[in-house]
C-alpha positions in Angstrom: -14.4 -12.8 -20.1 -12.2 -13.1 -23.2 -8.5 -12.9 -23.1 -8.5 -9.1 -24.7 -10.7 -7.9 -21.5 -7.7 -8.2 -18.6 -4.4 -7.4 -18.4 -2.7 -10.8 -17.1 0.8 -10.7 -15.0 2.5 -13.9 -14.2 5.7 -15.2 -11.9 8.9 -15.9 -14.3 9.4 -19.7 -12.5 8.4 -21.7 -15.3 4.6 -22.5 -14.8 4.2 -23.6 -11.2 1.3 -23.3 -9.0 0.5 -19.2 -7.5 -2.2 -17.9 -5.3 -4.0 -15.4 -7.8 -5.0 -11.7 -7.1 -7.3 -9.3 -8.8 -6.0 -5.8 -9.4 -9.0 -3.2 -10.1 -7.8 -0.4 -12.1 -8.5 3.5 -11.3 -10.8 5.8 -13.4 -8.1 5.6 -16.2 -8.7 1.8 -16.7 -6.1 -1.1 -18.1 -3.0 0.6 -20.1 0.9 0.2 -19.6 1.0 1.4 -16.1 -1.4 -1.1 -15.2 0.5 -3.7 -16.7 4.1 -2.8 -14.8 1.8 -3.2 -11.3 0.5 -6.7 -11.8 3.9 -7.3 -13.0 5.3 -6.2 -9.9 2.5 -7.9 -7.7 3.3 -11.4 -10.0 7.0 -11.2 -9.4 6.1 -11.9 -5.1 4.9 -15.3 -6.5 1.4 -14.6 -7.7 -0.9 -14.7 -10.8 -2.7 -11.5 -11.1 -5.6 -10.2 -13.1 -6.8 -6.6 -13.9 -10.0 -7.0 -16.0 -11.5 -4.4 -17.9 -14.1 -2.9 -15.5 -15.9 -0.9 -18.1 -16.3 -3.6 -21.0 -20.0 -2.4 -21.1 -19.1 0.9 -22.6 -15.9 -0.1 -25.0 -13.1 -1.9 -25.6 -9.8 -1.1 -23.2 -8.5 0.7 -26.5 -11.4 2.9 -27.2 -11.6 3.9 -23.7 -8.0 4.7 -23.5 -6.7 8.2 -22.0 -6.3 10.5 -24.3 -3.3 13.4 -23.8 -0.4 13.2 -21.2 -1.5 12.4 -17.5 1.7 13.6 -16.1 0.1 17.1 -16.8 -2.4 18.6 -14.5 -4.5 19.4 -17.5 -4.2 16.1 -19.3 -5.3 14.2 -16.1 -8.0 16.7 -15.3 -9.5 16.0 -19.1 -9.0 12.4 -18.6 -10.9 12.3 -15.4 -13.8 14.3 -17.1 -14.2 11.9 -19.8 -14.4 8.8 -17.4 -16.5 9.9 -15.0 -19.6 8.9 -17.0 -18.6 5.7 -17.3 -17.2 5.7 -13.4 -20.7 6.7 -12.0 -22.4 4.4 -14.3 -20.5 0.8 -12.7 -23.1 0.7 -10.1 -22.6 -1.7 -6.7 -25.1 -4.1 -8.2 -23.1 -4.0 -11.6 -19.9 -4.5 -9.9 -21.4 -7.2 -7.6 -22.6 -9.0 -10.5 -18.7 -8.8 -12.2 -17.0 -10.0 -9.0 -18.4 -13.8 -9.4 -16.9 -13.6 -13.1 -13.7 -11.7 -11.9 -13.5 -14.9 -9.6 -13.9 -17.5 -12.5 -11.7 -15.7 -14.6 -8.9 -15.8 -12.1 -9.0 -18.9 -11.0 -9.6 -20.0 -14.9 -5.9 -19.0 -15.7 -3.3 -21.7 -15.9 -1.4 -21.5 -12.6 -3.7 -20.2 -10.3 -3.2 -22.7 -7.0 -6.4 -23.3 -5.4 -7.4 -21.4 -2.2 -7.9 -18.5 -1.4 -7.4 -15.3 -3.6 -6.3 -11.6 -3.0 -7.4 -8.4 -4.2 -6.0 -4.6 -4.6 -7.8 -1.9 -5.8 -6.8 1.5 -6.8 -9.2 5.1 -6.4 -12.5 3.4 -7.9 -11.0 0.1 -7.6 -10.5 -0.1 -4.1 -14.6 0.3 -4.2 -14.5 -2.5 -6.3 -12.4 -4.9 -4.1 -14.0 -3.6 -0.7 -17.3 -4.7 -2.7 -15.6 -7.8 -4.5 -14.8 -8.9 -0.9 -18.1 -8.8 0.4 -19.7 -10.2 -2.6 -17.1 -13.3 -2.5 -16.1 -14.0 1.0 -15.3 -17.4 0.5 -12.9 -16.4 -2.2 -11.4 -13.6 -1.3 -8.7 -13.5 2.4 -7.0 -10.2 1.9 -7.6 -6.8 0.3 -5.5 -3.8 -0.5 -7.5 -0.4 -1.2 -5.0 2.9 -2.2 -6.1 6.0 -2.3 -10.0 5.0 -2.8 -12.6 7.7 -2.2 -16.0 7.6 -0.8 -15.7 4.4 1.2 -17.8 5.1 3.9 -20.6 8.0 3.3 -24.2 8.2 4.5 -25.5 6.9 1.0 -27.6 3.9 1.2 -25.0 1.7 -0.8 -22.2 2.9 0.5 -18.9 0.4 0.4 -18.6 -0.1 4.0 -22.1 -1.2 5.0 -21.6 -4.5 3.4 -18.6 -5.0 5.8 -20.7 -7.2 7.5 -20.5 -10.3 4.5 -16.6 -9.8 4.5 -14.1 -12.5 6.0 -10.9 -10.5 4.2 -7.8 -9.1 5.9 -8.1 -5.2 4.6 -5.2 -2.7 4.2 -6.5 0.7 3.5 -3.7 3.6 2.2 -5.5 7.1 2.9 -3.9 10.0 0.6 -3.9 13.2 3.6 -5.0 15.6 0.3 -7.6 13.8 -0.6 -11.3 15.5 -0.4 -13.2 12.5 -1.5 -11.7 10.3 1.9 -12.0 13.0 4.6 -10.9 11.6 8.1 -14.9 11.5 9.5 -15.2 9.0 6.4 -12.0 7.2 7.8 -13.3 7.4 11.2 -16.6 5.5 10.0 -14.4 2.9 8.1 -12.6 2.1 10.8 -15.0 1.9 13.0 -17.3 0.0 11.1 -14.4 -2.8 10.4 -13.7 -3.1 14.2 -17.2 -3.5 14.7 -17.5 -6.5 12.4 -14.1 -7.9 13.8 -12.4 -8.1 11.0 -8.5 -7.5 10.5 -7.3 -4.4 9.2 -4.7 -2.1 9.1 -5.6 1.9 7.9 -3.2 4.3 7.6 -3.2 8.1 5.9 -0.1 8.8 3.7 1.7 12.1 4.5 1.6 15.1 1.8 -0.4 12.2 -0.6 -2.5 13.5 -3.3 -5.1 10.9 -4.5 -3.8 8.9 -7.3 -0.8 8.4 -5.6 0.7 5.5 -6.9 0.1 6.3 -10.8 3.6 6.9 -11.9 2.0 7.7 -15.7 0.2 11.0 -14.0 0.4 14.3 -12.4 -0.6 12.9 -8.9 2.2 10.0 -8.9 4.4 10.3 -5.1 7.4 7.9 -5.0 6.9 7.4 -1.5 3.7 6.5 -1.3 3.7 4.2 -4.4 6.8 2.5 -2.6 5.0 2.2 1.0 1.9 0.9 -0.9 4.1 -2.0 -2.7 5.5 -2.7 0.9 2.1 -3.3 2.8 0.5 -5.1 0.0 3.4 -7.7 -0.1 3.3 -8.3 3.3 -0.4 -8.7 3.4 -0.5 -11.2 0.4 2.2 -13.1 2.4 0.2 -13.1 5.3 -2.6 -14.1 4.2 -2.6 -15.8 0.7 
């Protein structure tokens, strides 16, 4: 993975040793507003990596959004174009990233060794559910925000591979979201305590999926404030 592919966010502390944590993008993929959250994730005291989950169909600036998501209309259009390229990053595709996600990671200059985190956001909490049970001896605690279809009756469905996971998890619902209704939270949940693993799931009140996006239409202060909150204190917990 070349330098181009991620969006890197570093500690200001002059170049010592931080855990690292991957940050998986939503449909709208690497640009600005992904940049300001791995800031804000490094300045805790961690290195953090967003890499471009769609590098098989483009460059980060071909597949940029095009028109203003703080409409309604401009993030309906944007959606539209990426979901091609959304249903096309199968679980086996994404499987077969999350060993060079790793590498990449804990290839940056200042990345302590141990264990790493990982928060994922719509799609990309998919991704880190699945990075987590691809990588269990990598990866110790997970943030998923406003992810959809986490747990549905498909045969690859996020949660059946629970089983492989050793993470801490910390799952942000959005109460308007269709594609996360609470049978599907139900399942999660339930599936999680079966395996015995640590978690905490909670829906956000009057939370439209998308959430924390502060460059679109569905951005909610609130939310995207909690969010920050719970995935601090789980990185300090575990990482």
């Amino acid at each position: 993975m070349s330098a181009i592919d991620a969006i890197v966010g570093r500690p200001d502390d002059g170049g010592r040793e931080h855990p690292g944590v991957l940050l998986f993008a939503d449909a709208f993929g690497l640009r600005p507003q992904i940049q300001a959250m791995a800031d804000r994730i490094a300045s805790w005291g961690y290195v953090v990596l967003a890499p471009h989950l769609f590098h098989r169909d483009g460059t980060v600036a071909e597949l940029a959004p095009q028109g203003d998501l703080r409409t309604p209309e401009g993030r309906e259009a944007a959606i539209g174009q990426a979901m091609t390229r959304v249903r096309a990053l199968t679980p086996d595709l994404i499987v077969a990233d999350a060993a060079d996600h790793v590498a990449a990671l804990r290839g940056l200059v200042g990345v302590a060794d141990g264990p790493l985190g990982a928060t994922g956001y719509c799609m990309g909490g998919a991704v880190a559910v699945r990075t987590a049970c691809a990588r269990p001896d990598d990866i110790a605690a997970v943030g998923s925000f406003h992810a959809g279809r986490l747990a549905t009756d498909a045969p690859d469905s996020p949660h059946l591979g629970l089983a492989d996971a050793r993470a801490a998890f910390v799952f942000a619902h959005a109460d308007q979201d269709p594609s996360m209704p609470p049978e599907a939270i139900a399942l999660l949940e339930r599936t999680l305590s079966e395996h015995g693993l640590e978690f905490a799931s909670a829906t956000y009140p009057d939370a439209p999926h998308g959430f924390t996006m502060a460059d679109t239409s569905s951005y909610q202060e609130a939310g995207a404030e909690r969010h920050y909150r719970e995935l601090r204190d789980l990185l300090a917990a575990r990482l």
